[in-house]
C-alpha positions as CSV (number, residue, x, y, z in Angstrom):
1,X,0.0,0.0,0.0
2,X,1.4,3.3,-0.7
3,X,2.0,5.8,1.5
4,X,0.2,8.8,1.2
5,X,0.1,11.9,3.1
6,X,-3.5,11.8,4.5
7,X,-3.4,15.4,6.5
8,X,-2.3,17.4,3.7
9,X,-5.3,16.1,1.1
10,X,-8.3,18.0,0.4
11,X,-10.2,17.4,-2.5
12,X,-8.7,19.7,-5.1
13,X,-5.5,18.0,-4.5
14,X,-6.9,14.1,-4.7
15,X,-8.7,14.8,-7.8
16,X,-5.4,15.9,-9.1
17,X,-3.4,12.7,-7.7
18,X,-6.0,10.7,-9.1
19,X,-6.3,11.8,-12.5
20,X,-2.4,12.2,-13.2
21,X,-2.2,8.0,-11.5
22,X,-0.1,9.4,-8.8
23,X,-2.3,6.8,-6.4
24,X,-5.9,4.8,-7.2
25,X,-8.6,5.4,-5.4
26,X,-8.5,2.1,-3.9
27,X,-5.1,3.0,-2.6
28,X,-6.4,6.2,-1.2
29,X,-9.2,4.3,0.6
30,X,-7.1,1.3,2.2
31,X,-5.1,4.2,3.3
32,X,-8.2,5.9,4.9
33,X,-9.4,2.5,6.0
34,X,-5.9,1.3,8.0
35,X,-6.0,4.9,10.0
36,X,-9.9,3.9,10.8
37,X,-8.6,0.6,12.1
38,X,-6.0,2.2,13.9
39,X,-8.4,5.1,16.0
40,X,-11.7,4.5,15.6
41,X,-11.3,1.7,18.7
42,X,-10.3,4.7,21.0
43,X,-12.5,7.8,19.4
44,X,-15.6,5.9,18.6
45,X,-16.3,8.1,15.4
46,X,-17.7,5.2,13.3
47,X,-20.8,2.8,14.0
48,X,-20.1,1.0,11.6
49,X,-17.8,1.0,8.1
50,X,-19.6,-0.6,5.0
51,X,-17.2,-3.2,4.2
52,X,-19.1,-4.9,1.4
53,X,-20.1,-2.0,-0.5
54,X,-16.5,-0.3,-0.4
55,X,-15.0,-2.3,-3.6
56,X,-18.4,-1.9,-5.9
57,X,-17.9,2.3,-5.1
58,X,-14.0,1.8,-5.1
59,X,-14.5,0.1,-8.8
60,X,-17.4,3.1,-9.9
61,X,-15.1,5.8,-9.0
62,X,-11.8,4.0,-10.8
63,X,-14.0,3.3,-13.7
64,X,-15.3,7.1,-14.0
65,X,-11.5,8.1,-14.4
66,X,-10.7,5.9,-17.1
67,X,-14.1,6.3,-19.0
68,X,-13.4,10.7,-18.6
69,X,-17.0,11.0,-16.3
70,X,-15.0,12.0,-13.0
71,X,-15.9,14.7,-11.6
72,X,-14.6,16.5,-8.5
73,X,-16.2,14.9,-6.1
74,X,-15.4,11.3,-8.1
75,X,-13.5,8.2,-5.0
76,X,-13.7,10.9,-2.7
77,X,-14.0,9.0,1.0
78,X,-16.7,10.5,3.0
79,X,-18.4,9.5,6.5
80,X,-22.0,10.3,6.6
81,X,-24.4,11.0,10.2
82,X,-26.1,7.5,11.0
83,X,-29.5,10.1,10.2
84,X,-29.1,9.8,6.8
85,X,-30.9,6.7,5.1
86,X,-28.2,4.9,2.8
87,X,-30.6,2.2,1.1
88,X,-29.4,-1.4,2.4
89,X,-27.6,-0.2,5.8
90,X,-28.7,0.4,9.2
91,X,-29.8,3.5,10.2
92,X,-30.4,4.4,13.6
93,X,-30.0,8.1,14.5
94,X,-27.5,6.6,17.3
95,X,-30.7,5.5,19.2
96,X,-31.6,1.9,20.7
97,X,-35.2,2.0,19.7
98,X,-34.1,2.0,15.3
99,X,-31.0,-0.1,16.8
100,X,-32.6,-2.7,13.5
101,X,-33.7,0.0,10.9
102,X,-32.3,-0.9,7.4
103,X,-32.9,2.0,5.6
104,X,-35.3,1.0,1.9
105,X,-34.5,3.9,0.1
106,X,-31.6,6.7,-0.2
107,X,-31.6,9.9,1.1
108,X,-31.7,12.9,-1.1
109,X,-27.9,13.7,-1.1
110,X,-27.0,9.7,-1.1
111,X,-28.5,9.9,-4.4
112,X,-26.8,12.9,-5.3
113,X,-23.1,11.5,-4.0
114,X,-23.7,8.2,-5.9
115,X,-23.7,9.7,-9.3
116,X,-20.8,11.6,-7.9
117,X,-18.6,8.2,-7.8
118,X,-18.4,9.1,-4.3
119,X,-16.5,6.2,-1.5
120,X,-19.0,6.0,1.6
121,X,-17.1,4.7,4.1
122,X,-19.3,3.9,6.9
123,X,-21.9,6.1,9.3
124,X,-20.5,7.9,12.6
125,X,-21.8,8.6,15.5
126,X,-24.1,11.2,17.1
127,X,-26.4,12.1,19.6
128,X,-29.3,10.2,19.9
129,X,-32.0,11.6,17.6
130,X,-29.0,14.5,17.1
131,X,-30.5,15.5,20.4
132,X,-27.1,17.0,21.9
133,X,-24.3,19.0,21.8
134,X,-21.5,16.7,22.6
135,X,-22.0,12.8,21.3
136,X,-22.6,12.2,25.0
137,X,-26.0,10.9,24.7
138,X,-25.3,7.8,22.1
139,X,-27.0,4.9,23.1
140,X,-23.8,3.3,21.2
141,X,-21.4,5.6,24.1
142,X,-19.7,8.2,23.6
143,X,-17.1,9.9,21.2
144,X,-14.3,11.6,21.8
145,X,-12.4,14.3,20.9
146,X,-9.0,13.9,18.6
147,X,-7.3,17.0,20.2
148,X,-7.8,15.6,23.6
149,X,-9.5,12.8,24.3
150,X,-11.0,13.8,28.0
151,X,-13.5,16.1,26.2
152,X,-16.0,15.9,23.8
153,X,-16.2,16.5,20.0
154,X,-19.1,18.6,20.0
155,X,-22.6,17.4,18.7
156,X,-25.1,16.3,17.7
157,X,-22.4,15.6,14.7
158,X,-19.4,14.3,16.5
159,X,-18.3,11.2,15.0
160,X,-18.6,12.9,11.4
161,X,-16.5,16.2,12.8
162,X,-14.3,13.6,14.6
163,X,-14.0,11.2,11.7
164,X,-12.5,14.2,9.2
165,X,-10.6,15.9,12.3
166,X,-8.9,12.7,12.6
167,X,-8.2,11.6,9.3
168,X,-10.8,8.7,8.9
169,X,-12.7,10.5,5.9
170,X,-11.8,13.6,4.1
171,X,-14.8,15.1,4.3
172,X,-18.2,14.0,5.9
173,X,-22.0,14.9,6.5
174,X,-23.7,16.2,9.2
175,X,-27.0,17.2,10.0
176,X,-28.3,20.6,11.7
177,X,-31.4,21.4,14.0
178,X,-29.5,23.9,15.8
179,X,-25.5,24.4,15.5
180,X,-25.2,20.4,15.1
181,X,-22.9,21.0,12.2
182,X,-20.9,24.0,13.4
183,X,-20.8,23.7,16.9
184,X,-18.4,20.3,16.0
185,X,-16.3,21.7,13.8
186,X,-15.6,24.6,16.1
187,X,-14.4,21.8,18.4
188,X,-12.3,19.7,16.1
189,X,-10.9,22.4,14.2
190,X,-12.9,22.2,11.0
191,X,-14.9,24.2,8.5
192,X,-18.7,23.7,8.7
193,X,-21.6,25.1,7.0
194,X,-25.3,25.0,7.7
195,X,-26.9,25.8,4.5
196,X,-29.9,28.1,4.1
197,X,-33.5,25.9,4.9
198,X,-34.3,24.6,1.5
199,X,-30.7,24.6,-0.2
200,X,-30.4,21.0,0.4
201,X,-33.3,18.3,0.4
202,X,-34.1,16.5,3.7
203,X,-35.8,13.3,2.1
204,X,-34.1,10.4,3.8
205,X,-33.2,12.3,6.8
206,X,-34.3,11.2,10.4
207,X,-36.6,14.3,11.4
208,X,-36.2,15.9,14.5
209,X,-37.6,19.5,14.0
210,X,-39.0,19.7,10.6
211,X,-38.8,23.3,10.3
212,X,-35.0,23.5,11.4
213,X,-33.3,20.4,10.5
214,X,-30.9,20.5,7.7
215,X,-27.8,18.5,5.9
216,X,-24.9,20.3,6.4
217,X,-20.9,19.7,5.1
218,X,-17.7,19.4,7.3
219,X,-14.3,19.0,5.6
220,X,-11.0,20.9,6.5
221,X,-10.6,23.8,4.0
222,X,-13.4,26.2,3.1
223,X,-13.4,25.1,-0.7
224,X,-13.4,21.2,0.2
225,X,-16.9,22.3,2.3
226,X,-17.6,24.4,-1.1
227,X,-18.0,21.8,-3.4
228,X,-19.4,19.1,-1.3
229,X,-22.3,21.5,-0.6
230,X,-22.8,22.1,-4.3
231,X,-22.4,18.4,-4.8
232,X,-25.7,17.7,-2.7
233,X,-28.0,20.7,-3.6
234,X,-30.9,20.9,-6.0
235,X,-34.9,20.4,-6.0
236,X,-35.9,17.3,-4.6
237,X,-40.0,16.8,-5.4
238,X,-40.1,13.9,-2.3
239,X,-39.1,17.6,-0.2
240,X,-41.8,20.2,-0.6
241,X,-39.5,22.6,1.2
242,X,-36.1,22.2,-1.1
243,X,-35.4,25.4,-3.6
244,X,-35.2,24.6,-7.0
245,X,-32.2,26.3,-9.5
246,X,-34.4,28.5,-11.1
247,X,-35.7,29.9,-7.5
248,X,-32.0,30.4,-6.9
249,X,-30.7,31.9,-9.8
250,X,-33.7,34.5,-9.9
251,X,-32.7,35.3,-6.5
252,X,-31.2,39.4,-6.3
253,X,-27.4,38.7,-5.3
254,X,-26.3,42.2,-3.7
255,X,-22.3,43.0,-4.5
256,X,-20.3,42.8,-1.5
257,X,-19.5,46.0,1.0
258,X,-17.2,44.6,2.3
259,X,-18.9,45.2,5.7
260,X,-19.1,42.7,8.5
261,X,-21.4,43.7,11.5
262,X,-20.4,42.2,15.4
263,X,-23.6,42.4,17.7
264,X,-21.8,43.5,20.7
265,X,-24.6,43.5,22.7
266,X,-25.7,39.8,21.8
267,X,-21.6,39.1,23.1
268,X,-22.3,41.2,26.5
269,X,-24.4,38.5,27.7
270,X,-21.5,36.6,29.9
271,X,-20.9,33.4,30.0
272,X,-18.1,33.6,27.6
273,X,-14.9,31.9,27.6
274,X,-12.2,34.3,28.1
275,X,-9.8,33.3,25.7
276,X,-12.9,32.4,23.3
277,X,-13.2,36.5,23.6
278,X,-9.4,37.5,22.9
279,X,-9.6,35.0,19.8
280,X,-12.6,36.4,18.7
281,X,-11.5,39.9,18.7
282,X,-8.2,38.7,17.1
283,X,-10.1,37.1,14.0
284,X,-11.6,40.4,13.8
285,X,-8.7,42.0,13.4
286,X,-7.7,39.8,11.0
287,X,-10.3,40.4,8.7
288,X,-9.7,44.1,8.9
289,X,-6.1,43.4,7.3
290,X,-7.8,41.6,4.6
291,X,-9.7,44.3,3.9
292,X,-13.1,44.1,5.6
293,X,-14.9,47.1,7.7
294,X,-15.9,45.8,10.9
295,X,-18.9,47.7,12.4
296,X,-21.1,47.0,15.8
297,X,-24.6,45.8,14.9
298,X,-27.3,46.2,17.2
299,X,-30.2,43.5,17.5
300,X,-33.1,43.4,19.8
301,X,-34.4,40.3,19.5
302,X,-31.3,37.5,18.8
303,X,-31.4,37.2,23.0
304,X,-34.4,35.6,22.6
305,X,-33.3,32.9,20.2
306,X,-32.2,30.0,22.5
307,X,-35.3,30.4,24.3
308,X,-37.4,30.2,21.6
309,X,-35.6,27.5,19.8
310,X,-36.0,25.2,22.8
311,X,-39.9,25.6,22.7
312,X,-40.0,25.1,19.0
313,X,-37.5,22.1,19.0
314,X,-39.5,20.2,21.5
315,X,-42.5,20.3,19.8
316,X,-41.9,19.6,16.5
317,X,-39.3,16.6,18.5
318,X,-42.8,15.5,20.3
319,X,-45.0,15.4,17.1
320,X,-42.0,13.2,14.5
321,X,-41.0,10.7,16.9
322,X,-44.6,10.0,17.7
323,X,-44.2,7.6,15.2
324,X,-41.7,5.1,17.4
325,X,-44.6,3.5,19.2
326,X,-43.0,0.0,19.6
327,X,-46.0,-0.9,16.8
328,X,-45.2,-0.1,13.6
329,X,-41.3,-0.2,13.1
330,X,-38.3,-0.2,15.5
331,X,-37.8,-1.4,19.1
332,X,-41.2,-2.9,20.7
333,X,-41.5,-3.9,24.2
334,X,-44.6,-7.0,24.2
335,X,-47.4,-6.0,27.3
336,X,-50.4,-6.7,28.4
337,X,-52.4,-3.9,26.7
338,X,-51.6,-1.3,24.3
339,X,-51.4,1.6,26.1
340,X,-48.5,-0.7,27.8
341,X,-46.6,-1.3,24.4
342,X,-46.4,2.3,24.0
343,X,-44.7,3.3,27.2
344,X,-42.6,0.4,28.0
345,X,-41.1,0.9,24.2
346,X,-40.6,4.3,24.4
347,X,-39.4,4.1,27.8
348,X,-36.5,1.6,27.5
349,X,-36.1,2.4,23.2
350,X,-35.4,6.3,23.9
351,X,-32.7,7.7,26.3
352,X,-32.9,10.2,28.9
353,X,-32.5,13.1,26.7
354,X,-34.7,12.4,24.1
355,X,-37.4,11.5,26.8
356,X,-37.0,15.1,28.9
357,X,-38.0,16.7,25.3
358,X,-40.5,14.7,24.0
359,X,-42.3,15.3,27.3
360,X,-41.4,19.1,27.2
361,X,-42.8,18.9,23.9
362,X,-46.0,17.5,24.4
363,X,-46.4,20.1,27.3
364,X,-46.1,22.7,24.9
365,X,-48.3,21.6,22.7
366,X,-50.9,21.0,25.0
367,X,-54.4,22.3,25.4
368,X,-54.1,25.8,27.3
369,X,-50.4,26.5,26.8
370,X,-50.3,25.5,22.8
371,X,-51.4,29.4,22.5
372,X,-48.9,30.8,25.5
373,X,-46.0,28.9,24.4
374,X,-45.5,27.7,20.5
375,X,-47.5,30.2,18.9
376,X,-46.0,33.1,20.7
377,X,-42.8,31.7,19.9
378,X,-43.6,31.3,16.3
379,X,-44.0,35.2,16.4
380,X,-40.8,35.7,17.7
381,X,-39.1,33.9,15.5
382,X,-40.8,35.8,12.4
383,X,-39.3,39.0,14.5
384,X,-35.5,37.4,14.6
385,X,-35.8,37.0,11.1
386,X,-37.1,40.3,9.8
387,X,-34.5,42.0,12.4
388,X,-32.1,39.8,10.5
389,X,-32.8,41.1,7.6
390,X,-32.6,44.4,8.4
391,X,-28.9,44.6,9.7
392,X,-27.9,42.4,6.3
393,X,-28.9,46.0,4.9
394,X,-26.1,47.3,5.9
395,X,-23.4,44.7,6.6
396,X,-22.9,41.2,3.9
397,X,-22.1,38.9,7.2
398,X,-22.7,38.6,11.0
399,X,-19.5,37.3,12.8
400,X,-19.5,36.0,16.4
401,X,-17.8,32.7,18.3
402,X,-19.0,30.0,17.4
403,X,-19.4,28.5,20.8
404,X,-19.0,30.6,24.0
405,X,-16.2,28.0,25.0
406,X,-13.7,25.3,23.9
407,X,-14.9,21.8,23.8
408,X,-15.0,20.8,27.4
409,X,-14.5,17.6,29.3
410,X,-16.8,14.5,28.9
411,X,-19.8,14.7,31.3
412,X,-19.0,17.5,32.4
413,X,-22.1,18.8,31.2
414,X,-24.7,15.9,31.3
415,X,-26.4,16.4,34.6
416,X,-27.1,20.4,33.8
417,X,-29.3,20.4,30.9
418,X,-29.1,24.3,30.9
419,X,-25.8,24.4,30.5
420,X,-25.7,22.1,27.6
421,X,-28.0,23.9,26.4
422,X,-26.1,27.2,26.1
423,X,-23.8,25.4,23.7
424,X,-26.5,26.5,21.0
425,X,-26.7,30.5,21.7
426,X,-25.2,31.5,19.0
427,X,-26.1,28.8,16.9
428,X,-30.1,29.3,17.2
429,X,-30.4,32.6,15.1
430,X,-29.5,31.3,11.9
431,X,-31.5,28.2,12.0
432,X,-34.7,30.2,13.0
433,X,-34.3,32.4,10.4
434,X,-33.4,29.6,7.9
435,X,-29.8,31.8,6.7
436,X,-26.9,30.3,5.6
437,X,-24.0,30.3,8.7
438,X,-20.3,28.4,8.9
439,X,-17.9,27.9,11.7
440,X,-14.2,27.7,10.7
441,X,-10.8,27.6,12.5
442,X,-10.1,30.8,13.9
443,X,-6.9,29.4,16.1
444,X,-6.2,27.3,19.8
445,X,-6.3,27.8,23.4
446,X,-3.5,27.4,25.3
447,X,-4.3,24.2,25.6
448,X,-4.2,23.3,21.8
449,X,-7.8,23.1,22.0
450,X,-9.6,24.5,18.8
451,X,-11.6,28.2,18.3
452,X,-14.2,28.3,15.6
453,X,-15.2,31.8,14.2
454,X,-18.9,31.7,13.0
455,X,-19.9,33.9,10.0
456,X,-23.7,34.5,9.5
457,X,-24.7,35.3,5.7
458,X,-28.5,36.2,4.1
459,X,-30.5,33.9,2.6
460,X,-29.1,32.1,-0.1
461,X,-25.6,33.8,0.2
462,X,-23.7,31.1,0.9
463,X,-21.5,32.7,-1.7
464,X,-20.7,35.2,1.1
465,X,-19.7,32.4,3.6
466,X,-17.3,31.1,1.3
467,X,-15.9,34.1,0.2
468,X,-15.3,35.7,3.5
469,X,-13.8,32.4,5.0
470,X,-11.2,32.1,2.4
471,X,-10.2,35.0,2.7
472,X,-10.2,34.4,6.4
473,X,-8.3,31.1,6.0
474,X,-5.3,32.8,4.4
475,X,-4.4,34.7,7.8
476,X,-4.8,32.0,10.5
């Protein structure tokens, strides 16, 4: 087997190798597969790796090179969120009650990467139901994180942040209800992108909040996160809510200002990780040198996002996974009467997190506080948006940490639901207001523990994300 130089690949550069015979892809994935069998014991990124279908997709991809198909994205190895439905394999949303579930159809972007001539590798692991922010909550344990392995990787898409971070895929998939993508990659040191609501189909995805969850990428460089996006996009007609390319194109795409807007008083809060601050006000500094205006921004209403995000969540969580009942499909408990089968299944099938918000959930939506809690959040969140739009008036992005700290240590946060919770503050804008939003490396602590800067675009100006973190990449 040769020996190839795994960290300094992205995808530009294997296309290359690949085209002028420099390696095969089979060579690139038994390289990819031997570091797999060398961590993944320790870091618990992968469920399970897809032995069986790895020489049909290594034997597509050689056979697209020779025959002039290839395309970028051709024997790429990618990891993909155990959420996604890869027709033939298990898919369990890392939960014990879909422990069985082969999937009978492929996702959306499954589709998508198999015309690619893309290499799935296997799925990772997440938090169960991506309900998380560390990978703690597995019902198949936990991951950990490559930089240290004490803490945790971030969630709800930890195995596929930890499965790039550590060389085991060169790019992978996550999903997003709130900062499941980002939050991640700010941990382990990569770029990742949640896409504006729409951009990217969500047939063959395990719901959690219908209105919020999306597919997002996770790769190393801005550009390898650039063309996997593009890879997966387009109008899906099993997805009432994906954009087609004509919706897109007819889309008014404002020139850039050159203006990036910091909402000082949405940092003011506290709670903020002190070297998480000095790093942050280093990256803006850094994009000042490269030529961008840096301007306070004032909201009124992003305070209120968290809070409304964890009514919303819940009970949208409470009315899709209604459907795991113990009678149709999935983990069933036998009793003596039905109302038995129902709570004995959902009561040993789900774990304790996804139990607290199915319950909060159902409160919610409740006679007598349906009106008091989900609708009045529903009008808030139409406020956070328009406000949203507003400041994009003036400024093309919103910067801010990604997370308020660096990743901490494993369980330290799993008895304080709050303060898991708080992981998401800065995450919950964007997915409320369905806008575009990427975390990428903005440095370490002193520690070596990773920072993640987060820019926030418009709608559909994911254009913006990649051109202001480019540019950002060339100074860190």
């Amino acid at each position: 087997m040769k020996n190839i130089n795994l960290k300094d690949l992205n995808i530009e550069k294997v296309h290359k190798h690949l085209k002028d015979g420099d390696f095969t892809v089979g060579e690139l994935v038994d390289s990819y597969l031997e570091v797999i069998k060398e961590k993944n014991v320790d870091l618990n990124a992968y469920l399970e790796i897809f032995t069986k279908d790895i020489k049909p997709q290594v034997e597509n991809a050689e056979k697209m090179f020779k025959d002039g198909t290839a395309t970028l994205m051709t024997g790429i190895p990618i990891a993909i969120k155990d959420n996604i439905l890869f027709e033939g394999h298990i898919a369990s949303a890392s939960s014990k009650i879909l422990g069985n579930h082969v999937a009978v159809y492929d996702a959306f972007v499954i589709e998508k990467l198999k015309k690619e001539g893309v290499v799935i590798l296997g799925r990772t692991n997440m938090d169960e139901f991506a309900m998380g922010s560390s990978t703690e909550t597995s019902y198949y344990g936990v991951t950990r994180n490559p930089f240290d392995r004490t803490r945790v990787p971030g969630g709800s898409s930890g195995g596929s942040a930890v499965a790039v971070a550590s060389d085991m895929a060169l790019v992978s998939l996550g999903t997003e209800t709130c900062g499941s993508v980002r939050q991640p990659s700010s941990f382990c040191g990569l770029v990742g992108m949640k896409p504006t609501y729409g951009a990217i189909s969500r047939s063959g995805i395990i719901a959690m909040g219908s209105s919020l969850d999306q597919v997002g990428p996770m790769g190393k460089t801005v550009s390898d996160v650039e063309i996997l996006y593009k890879s997966i996009c387009g109008k899906d007609p099993l997805d009432s809510t994906s954009l087609s390319d004509e919706f897109k194109s007819n889309f008014k795409q404002a020139p850039l200002k050159k203006r990036i807007g910091v909402p000082r008083d949405f940092l003011s809060g506290g709670g903020i990780n002190e070297e998480v601050l000095k790093n942050f006000d280093e990256s803006c500094e850094k994009l000042k040198k490269a030529g961008y205006q840096i301007v306070d921004v004032t909201s009124e209403t992003m305070k209120y996002s968290l809070a409304v995000y964890y009514i919303i969540m819940p009970a949208e969580v409470s009315s899709n996974l209604a459907r795991y009942d113990g009678i149709r499909y999935g983990f069933s408990e036998k009793a003596q009467n039905l109302y038995d089968v129902y709570a004995k299944s959902k009561g040993k099938g789900f774990g304790k997190e996804v139990r607290r918000r199915l319950l909060l959930g159902s409160y919610i939506l409740s006679h007598g506080y349906h009106d008091a809690y989900y609708n009045k959040a529903l009008k808030v969140r139409d406020m956070i948006a328009r406000e949203l739009v507003t400041i994009f008036l003036d400024v093309d992005a919103i910067i801010s940490p990604t997370v308020p700290f660096p990743a901490f240590p494993l369980g330290d946060k799993m008895d304080d639901p709050m303060a898991m919770y708080m992981c998401d503050i800065f995450s919950a804008p964007a997915n409320l207001a369905g806008i575009p939003a990427m975390s990428l490396p903005s440095g370490k602590t002193e520690s070596g523990l990773p920072l993640g800067l987060q820019i926030t675009a418009p709608y559909l100006r994911e254009d913006i994300l990649f051109t202001i973190g480019k540019d950002f990449e060339k100074l860190v």
